[in-house]
C-alpha positions in Angstrom: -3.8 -2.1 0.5 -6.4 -4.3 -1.5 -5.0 -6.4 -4.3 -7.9 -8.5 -5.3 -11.4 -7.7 -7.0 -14.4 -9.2 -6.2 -13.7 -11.0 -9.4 -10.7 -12.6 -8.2 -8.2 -10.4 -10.8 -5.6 -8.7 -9.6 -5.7 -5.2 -9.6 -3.9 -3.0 -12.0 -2.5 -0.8 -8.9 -1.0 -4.5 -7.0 0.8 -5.1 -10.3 2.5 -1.5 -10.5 3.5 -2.4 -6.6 4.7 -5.8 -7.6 6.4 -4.2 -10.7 8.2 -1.1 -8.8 9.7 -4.3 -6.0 10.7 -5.7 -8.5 12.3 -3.4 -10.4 10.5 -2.7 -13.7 9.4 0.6 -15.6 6.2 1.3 -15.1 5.2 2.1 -19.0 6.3 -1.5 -19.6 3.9 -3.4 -16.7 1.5 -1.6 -17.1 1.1 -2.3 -21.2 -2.3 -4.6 -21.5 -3.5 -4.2 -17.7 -7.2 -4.4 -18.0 -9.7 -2.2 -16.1 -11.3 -3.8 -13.4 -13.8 -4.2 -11.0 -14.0 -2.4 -7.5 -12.2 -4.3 -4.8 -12.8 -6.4 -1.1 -13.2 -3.9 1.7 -15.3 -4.1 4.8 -16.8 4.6 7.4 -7.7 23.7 8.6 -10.8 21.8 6.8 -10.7 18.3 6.1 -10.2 17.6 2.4 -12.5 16.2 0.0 -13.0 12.5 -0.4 -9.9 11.5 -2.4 -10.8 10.0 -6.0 -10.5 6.2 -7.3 -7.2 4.9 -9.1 -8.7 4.0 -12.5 -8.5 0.6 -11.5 -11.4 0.7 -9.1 -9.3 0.6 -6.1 -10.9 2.3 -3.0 -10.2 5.7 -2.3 -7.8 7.0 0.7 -10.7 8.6 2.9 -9.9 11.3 5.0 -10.2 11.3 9.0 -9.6 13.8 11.6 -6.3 14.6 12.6 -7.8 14.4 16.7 -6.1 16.6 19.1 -2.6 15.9 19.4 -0.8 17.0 15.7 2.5 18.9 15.9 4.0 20.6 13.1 7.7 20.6 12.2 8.3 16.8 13.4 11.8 15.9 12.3 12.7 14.8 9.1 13.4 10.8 9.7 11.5 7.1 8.4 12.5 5.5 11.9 10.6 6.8 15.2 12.7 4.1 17.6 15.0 5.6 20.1 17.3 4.6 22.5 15.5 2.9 25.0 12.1 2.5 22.9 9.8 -0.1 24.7 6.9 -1.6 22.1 6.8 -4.4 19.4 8.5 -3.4 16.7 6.4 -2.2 13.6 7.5 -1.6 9.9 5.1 0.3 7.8 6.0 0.2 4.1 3.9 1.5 0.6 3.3 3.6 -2.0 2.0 7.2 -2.8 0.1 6.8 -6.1 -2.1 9.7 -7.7 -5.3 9.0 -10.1 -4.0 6.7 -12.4 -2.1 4.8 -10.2 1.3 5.8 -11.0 3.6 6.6 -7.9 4.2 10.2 -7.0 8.1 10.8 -5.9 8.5 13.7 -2.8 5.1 13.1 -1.8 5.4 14.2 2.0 4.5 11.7 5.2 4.3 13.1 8.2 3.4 10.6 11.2 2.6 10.6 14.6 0.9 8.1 17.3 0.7 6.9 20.9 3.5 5.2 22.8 3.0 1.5 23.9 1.0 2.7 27.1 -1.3 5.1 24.9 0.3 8.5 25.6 1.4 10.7 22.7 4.4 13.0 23.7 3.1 16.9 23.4 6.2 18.7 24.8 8.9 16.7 22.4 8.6 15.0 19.0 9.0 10.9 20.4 7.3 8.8 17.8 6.8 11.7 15.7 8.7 12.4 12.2 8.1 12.9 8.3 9.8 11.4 5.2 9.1 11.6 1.3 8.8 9.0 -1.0 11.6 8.1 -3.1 11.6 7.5 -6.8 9.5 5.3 -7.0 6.9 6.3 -4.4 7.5 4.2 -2.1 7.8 4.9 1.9 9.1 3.1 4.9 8.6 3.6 8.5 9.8 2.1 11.4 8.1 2.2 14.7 6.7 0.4 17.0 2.5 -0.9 17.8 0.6 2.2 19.3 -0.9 1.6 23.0 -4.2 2.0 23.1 -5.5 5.5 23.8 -8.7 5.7 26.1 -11.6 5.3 23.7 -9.9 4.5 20.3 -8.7 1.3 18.9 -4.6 1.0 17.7 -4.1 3.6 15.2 -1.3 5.9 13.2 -2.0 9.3 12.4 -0.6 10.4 8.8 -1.2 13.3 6.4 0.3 12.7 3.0 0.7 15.9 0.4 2.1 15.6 -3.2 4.2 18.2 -4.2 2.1 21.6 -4.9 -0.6 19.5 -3.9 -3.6 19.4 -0.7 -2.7 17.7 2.1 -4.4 14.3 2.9 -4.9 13.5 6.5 -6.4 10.2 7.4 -4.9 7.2 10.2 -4.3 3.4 9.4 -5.7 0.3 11.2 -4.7 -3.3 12.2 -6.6 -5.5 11.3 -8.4 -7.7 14.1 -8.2 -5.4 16.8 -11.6 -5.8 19.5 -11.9 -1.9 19.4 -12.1 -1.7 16.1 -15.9 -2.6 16.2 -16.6 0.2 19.1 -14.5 3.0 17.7 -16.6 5.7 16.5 -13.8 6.7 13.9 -12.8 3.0 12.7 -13.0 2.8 8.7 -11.9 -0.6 7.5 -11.2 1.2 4.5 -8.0 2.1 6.4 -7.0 -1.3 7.4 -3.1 -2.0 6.8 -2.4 -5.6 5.6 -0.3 -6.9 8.9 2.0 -10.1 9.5 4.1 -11.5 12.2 7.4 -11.0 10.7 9.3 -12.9 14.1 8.4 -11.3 17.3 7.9 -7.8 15.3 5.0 -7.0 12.8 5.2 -5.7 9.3 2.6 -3.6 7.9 0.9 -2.5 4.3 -0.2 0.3 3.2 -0.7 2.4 -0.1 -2.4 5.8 -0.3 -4.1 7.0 -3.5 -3.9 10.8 -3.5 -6.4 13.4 -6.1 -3.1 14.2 -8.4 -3.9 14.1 -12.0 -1.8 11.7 -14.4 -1.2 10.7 -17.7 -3.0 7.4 -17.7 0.3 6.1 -19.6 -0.2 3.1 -22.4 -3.4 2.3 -23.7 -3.9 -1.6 -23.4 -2.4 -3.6 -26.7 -3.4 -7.1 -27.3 -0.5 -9.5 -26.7 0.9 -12.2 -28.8 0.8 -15.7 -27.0 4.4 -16.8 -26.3 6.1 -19.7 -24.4 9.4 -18.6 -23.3 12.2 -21.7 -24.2 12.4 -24.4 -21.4 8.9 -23.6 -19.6 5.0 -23.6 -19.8 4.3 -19.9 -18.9 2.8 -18.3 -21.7 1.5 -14.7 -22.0 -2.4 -14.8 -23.1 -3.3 -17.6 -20.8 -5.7 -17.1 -18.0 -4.4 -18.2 -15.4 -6.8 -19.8 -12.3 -5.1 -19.4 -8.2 -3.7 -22.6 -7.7 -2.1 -23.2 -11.5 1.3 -24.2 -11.8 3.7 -24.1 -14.5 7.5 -23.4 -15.3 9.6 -20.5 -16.5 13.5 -20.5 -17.1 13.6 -23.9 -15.3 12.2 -23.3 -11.8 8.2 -23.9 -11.4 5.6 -21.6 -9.9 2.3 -21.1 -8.4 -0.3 -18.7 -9.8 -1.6 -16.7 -6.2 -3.8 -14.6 -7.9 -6.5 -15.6 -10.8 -5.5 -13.2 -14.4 -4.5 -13.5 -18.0 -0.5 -13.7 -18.5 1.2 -10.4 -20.2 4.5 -10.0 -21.7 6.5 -8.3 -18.5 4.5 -10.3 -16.1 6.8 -13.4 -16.2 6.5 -15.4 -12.6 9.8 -14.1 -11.3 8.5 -10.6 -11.8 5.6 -10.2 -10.3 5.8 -12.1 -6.7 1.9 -10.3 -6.0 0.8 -12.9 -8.9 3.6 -16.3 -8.4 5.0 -17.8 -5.8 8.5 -20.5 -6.4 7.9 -23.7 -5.5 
């Protein structure tokens, strides 16, 4: 969920997420991405702590799965029914594994309150699994959880790779007034959340212990400027910069040092059109 470092840099893990929305191969983004710092945060058998991205990211921590998990939930990425009462949430991200490339068929299996607080225990109503495609990615659609008599808003999830342990944790909103009395809360499981209308989009992306390849080693990069515009890779680049590429202009969002694949119109977590 984080995308920053304490450095300001962009995180090698937000530019694989930018990279798979946009389209590209993650061998070719990823050539050059530096390692760097930890980021901005704010606490069966439960598994193990799950292990860093090698990009310093935080970990996906583990909670309880609390008393009201059903197994065999239906296979489906939307819980909203006929009739469904709630402000309407979507909850979109990616699976990666330890060196933050996505895992494809990981399994999500969610389940959480109704907009009063009551979680259905005789059917399967805002209850259901999906995997991640491709590309690792995962969408939900749902609505805000009620609040449940002691807890702040919440989603239960547990997330398993293929052949792999399962992960079982919950995701928070961000400014909620429980949040500081909940026993459970761990910022470290905040979603990034927006008003998208009178609905609400979420962010979330889970980092499970799955060994990788760590894929290209960084290469140093030429200094280019594409024809027609300022942009060129090997520049650092400062939040707030502007410059041009193929024409239109763009603001830098995010403070790093250009790469050959990060051109402004493909990576939207680092430029914005203007």
């Amino acid at each position: 969920m984080d995308n920053e470092t304490t450095t300001g840099h962009v995180t090698r893990k937000a530019v694989l997420r930018a990279a798979l929305a946009a389209g590209i191969a993650a061998p070719t983004v990823l050539m050059g991405v530096p390692a760097l710092a930890r980021t901005l945060t704010a606490g069966e058998t439960a598994p193990p702590l799950t292990p860093e991205c090698d990009d310093g990211d935080d970990p996906t921590v583990p909670q309880t799965e609390g008393p009201y998990f059903k197994p065999n939930s239906p296979l489906r990425n939307s819980l909203l029914e006929s009739g469904t009462v709630g402000v309407r949430l979507t909850v979109s991200g990616y699976v990666f594994g330890l060196a933050c490339r996505p895992i494809a068929g990981a399994l999500l299996d969610f389940w959480q309150a109704d907009t009063n607080g009551a979680y259905d225990n005789t059917g399967f109503r805002f209850r259901g699994h999906q995997f991640t495609d491709a590309q690792g990615a995962f969408r939900l659609t749902t609505i805000v959880p009620g609040l449940y008599p002691g807890r702040t808003r919440h989603l239960h999830v547990k997330v398993q790779a293929p052949g792999r342990p399962v992960l079982t944790s919950q995701l928070y909103f961000p400014g909620e007034p429980r949040n500081n009395t909940d026993t459970i809360f761990d910022a470290r499981l905040l979603m990034s959340v927006r008003d998208a209308g009178t609905a609400k989009e979420a962010a979330f992306d889970f980092v499970l212990n799955v060994p990788q390849n760590p894929g290209p080693s960084p290469t140093a990069t030429a200094t280019t400027r594409p024809p027609g515009g300022s942009w060129a890779a090997g520049t650092a680049y400062r939040a707030g910069d502007r410059v041009t590429y193929g024409g239109p202009a763009y603001v830098c969002l995010q403070a790093h040092t250009g790469q050959a694949g990060w051109e402004p119109p493909n990576v939207p977590a680092l430029w914005r059109a203007v």
